[in-house]
C-alpha positions as CSV (number, residue, x, y, z in Angstrom):
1,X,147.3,189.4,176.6
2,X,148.5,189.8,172.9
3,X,149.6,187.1,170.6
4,X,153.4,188.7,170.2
5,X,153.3,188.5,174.5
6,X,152.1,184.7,174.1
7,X,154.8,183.5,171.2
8,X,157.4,185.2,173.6
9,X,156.9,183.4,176.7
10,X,156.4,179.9,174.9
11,X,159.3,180.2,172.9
12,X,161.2,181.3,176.4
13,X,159.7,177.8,178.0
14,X,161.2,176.0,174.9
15,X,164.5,178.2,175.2
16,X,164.4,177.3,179.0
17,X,163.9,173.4,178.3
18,X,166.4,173.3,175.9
19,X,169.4,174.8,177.8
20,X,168.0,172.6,180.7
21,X,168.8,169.5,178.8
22,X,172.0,170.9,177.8
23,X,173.3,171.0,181.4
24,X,171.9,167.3,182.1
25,X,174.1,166.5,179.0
26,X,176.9,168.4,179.8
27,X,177.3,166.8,183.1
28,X,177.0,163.1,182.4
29,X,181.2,162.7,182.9
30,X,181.7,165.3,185.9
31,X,182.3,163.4,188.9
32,X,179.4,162.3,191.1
33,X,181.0,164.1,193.9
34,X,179.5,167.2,192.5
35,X,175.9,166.1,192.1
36,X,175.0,168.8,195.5
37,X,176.1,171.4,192.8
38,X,173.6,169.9,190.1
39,X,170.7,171.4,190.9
40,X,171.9,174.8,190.8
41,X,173.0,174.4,187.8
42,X,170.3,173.4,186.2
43,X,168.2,176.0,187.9
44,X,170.7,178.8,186.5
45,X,170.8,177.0,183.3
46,X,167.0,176.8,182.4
47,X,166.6,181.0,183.8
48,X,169.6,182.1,181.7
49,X,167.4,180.1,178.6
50,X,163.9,181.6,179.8
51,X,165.3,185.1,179.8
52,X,167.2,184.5,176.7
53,X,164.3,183.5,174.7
54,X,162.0,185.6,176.5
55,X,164.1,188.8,175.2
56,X,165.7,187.4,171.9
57,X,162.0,186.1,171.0
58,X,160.5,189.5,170.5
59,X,163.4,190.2,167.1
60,X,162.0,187.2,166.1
61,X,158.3,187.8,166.3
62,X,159.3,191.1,164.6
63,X,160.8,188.7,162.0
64,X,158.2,186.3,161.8
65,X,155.2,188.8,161.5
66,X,156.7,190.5,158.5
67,X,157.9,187.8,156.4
68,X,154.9,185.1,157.2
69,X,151.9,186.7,159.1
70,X,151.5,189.9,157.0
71,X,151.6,187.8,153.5
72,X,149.1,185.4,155.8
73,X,146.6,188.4,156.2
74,X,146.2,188.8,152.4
75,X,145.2,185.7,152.0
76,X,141.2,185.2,151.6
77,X,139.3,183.5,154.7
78,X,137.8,180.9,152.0
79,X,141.3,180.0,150.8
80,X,142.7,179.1,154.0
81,X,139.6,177.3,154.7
82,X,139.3,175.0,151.9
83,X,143.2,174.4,152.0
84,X,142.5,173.1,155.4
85,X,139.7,171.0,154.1
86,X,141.9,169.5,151.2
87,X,144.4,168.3,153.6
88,X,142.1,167.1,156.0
89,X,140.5,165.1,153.5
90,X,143.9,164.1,152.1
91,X,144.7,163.1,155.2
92,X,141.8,161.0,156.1
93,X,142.3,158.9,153.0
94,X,145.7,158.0,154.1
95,X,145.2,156.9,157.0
96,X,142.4,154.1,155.6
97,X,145.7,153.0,153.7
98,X,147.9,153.1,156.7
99,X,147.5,149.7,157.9
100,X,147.3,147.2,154.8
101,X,151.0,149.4,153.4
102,X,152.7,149.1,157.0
103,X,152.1,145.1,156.3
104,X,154.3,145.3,153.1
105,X,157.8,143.6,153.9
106,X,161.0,145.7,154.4
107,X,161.0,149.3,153.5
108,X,158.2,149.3,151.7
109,X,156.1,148.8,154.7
110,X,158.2,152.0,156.4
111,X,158.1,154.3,154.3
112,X,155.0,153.5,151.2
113,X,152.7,155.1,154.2
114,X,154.6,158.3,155.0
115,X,154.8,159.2,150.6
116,X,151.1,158.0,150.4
117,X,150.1,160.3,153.2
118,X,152.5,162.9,151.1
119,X,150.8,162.6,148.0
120,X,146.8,162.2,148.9
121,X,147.5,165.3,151.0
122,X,149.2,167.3,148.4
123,X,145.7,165.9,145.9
124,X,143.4,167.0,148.4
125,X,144.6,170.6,148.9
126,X,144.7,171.2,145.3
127,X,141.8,170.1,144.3
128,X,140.1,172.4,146.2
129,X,142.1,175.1,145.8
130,X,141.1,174.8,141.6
131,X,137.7,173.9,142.5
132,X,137.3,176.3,145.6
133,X,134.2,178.8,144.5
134,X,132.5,175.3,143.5
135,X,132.7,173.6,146.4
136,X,131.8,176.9,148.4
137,X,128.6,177.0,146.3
138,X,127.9,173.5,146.7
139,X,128.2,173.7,150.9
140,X,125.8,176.9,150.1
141,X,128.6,178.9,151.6
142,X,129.7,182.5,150.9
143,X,132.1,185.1,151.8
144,X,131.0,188.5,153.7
145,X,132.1,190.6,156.2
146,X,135.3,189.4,157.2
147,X,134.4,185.4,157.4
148,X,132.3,182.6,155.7
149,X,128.4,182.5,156.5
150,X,125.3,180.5,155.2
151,X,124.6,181.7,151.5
152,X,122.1,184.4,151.3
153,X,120.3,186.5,148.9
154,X,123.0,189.0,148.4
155,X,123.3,192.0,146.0
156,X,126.2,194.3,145.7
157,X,125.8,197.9,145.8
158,X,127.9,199.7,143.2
159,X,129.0,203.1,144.3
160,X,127.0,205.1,141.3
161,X,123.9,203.2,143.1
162,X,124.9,204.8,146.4
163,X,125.4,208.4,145.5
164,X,122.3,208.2,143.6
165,X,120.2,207.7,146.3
166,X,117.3,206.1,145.0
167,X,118.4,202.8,146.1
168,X,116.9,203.8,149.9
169,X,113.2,204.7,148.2
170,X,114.0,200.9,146.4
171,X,114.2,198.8,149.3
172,X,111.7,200.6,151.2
173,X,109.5,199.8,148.6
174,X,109.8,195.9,149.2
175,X,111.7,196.0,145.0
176,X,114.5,194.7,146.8
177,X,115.1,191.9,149.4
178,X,118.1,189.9,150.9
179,X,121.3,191.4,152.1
180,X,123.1,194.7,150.6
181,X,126.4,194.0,150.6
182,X,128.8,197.3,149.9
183,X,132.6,195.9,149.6
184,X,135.5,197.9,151.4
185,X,136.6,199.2,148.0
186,X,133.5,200.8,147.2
187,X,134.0,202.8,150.7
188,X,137.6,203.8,149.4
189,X,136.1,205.2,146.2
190,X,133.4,206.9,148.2
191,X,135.7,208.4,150.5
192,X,138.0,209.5,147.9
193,X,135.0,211.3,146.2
194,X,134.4,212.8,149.2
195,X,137.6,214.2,149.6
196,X,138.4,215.3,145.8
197,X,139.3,218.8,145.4
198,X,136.4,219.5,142.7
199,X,133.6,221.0,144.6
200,X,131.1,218.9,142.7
201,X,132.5,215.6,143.0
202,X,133.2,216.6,146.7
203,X,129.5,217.0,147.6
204,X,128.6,213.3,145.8
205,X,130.9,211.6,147.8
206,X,129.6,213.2,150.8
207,X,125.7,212.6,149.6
208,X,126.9,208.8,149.2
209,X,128.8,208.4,152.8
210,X,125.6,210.3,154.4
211,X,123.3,207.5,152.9
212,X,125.4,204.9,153.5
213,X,125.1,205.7,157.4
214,X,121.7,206.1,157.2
215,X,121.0,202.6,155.5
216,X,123.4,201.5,158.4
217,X,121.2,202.8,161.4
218,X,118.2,201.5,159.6
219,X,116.8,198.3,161.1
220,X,114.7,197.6,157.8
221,X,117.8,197.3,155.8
222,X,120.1,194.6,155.9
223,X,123.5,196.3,155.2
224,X,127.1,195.0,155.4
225,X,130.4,195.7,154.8
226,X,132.5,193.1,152.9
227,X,136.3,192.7,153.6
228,X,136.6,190.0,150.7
229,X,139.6,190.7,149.0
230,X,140.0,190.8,145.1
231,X,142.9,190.4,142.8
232,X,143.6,190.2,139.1
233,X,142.6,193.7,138.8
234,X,143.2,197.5,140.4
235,X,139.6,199.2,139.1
236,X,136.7,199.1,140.7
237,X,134.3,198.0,138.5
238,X,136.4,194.7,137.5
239,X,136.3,194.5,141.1
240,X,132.9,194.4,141.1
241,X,132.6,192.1,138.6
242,X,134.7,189.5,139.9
243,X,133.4,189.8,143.4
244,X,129.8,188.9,142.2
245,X,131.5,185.9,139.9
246,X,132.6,184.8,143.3
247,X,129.1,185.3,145.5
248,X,126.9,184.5,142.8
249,X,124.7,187.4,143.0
250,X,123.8,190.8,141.1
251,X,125.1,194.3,141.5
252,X,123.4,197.2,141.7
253,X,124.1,200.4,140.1
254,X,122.8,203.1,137.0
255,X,126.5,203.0,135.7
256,X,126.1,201.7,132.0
257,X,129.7,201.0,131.3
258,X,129.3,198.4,134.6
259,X,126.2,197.0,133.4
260,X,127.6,196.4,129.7
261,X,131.0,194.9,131.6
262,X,129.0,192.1,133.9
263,X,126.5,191.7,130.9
264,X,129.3,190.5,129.0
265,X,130.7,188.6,131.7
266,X,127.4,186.5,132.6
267,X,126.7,188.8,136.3
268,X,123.3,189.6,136.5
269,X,122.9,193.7,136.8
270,X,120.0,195.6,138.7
271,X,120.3,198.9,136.9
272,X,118.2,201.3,138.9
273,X,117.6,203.7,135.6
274,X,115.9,200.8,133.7
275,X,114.0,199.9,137.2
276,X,112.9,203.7,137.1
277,X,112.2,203.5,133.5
278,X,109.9,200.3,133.7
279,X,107.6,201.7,136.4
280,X,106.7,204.9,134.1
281,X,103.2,205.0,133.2
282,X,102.2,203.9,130.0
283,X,100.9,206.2,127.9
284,X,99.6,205.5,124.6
285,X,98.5,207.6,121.4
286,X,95.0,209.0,121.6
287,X,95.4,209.7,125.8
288,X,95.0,212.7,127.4
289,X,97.9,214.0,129.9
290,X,97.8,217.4,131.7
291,X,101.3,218.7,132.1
292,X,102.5,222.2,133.2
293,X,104.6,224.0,130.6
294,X,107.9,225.1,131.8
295,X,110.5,225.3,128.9
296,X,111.0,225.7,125.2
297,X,111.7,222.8,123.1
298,X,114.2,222.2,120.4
299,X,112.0,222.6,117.4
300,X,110.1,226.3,117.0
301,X,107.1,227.0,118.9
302,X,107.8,223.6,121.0
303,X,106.7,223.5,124.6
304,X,108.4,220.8,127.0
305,X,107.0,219.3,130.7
306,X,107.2,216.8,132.7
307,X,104.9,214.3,134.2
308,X,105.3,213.5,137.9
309,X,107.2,210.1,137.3
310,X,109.5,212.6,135.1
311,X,108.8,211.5,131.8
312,X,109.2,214.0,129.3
313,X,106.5,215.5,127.3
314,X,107.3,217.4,124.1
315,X,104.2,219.9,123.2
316,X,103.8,221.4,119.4
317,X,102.7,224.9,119.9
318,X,103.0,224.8,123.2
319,X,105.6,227.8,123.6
320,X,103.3,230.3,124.1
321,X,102.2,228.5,127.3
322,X,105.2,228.3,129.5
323,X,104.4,228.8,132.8
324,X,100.3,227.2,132.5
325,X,99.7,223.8,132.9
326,X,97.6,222.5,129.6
327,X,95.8,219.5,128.5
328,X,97.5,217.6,125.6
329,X,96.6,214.6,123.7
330,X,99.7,212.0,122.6
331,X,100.7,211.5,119.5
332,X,103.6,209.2,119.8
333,X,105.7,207.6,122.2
334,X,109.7,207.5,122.0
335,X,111.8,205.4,124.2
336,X,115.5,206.5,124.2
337,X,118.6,205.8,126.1
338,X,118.1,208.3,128.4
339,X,114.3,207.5,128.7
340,X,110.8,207.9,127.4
341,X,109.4,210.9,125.8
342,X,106.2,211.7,125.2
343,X,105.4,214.0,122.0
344,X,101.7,215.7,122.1
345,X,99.5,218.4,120.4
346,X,97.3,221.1,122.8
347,X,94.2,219.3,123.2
348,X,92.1,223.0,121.9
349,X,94.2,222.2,118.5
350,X,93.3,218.9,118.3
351,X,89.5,219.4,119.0
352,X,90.0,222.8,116.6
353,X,90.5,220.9,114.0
């Protein structure tokens, strides 16, 4: 049965009750000779008031569900928690003061308890409406999915971190653990990708949702979707942000204007380039590397490969060799924004000279 079916039948038993005590009212001075007739009466009365409110009700559910229930929806599930904690708690402290301000003479004693109860309520539910994130925290609460659970090691996945891919090989690993948590606007952006008319951008998105289903059908990976709404701000990545404020946990991603963003705002970043960065060999001046030749560099007579872990390695002379795999000895070692190269001479130089 749905909720609008069940708010439509009770408010036709209070419609029916209430036109009920009408008649009993309305025949207090009708003669007693006419009580045979008063049951009748009030049978017809309390149908014509369960059919009334049976069929006026559903205008008013209508009514109700747009001005009230859709504003309700868009409330968070933590706010409507701790609200109802605060007045609980409100409430609990004025009824320890009940009994000693009934006692007080006159209308003191009447009415001292109702404005106490008033007030301590109103104290309650906005202290933890100010304070809400830290109380959460300190009950080691959190909010995913579409309710509150136990906190957990969670990290957000941004969607850069999605299409890229790597985060799968990551977490297979055993870099990662906890719970990935990928928030519903994350899926919007992905899907929007997915559907953009530029054939590039089109086949990211896709790339992202097809490895996003495939963390979700794999039991090694703790995936789930987060409903948590967030307001103050209509981009994603402040979304981001302020969603990890709120869970206290990291984000994924290799976006840098993100990681510079939640730097800046104290949210701890896993950026999946430094990660790949971090795990590159070391390689230091005097070592020997064998790469295979398969460009030209930027300089004349420059030869550039690549390691397996994809580091860059720059060759002098090594033009002449595109297409042969060489031994080199390392000269020097350059970390740059985009990653560590590796500049060399041909081993049969060095030992030439």
């Amino acid at each position: 049965m749905s909720a609008t079916l069940i708010i439509r039948f009770l408010l036709a038993v209070i419609s029916a009750y209430g036109f009920f005590c009408i008649s009993r009212f309305s025949v207090q001075h009708v003669s007693s000779s006419s009580e045979s007739y008063f049951g009748y009466y009030y049978a017809i009365s309390a149908f014509i008031g369960l059919l009334l409110g049976f069929f006026a009700g559903l205008p008013f559910v209508r009514l109700v569900r747009r001005l009230v229930i859709r504003k309700i929806e868009r409330i968070p599930i933590e706010r409507i928690l701790m609200v109802s904690v605060g007045l609980v708690v409100g409430l609990l402290m004025a009824s320890f003061l009940t009994a000693p301000l009934a006692a007080l003479p006159g209308n003191w004693g009447r009415f001292l308890p109702l404005l106490t109860a008033v007030l301590l309520a109103t104290l309650g539910v906005t202290t933890v409406i100010v304070q809400d994130r830290e109380i959460l925290g300190v009950l080691g609460l959190h909010v995913v999915g579409e309710g509150i659970s136990w906190k957990r090691d969670l990290i957000l996945l941004d969607t850069s971190a999605i299409i890229d891919g790597r985060i799968v090989d990551i977490r297979a690993a055993g870099f990662l653990r906890g719970t990935l948590v990928v928030p519903r606007f994350v899926l919007e952006e992905l899907q929007y990708i997915a559907d953009s008319a530029d054939s590039l951008r089109r086949n990211r998105g896709r790339r992202g949702l097809e490895i996003l289903n495939g963390m979700r059908n794999d039991p090694n990976i703790a995936l789930e979707i987060s409903y948590a709404s967030v307001s103050g701000t209509t981009e994603v990545d402040g979304k981001l942000v302020r969603l990890a404020q709120r869970l206290d946990c990291p984000i994924i991603t290799n976006d840098y204007n993100l990681n510079r963003v939640a730097e800046l705002q104290n949210v701890q970043v896993l950026n999946v380039n430094e990660l790949a960065n971090a795990v590159k060999a070391l390689v230091l001046p005097g070592e020997s590397v064998h790469v295979r030749i398969i460009q030209e560099g930027k300089e004349v007579g420059q030869g550039v490969g690549y390691l397996d872990d994809g580091t860059m390695v720059v060759i002098e002379d090594g033009r002449r060799y595109i297409n042969s795999s060489v031994d080199a000895v390392v000269t020097r070692v350059l970390q740059t924004v985009a990653g560590r190269m590796i500049f060399a001479y041909l081993r049969e130089d060095v030992e030439g000279k």
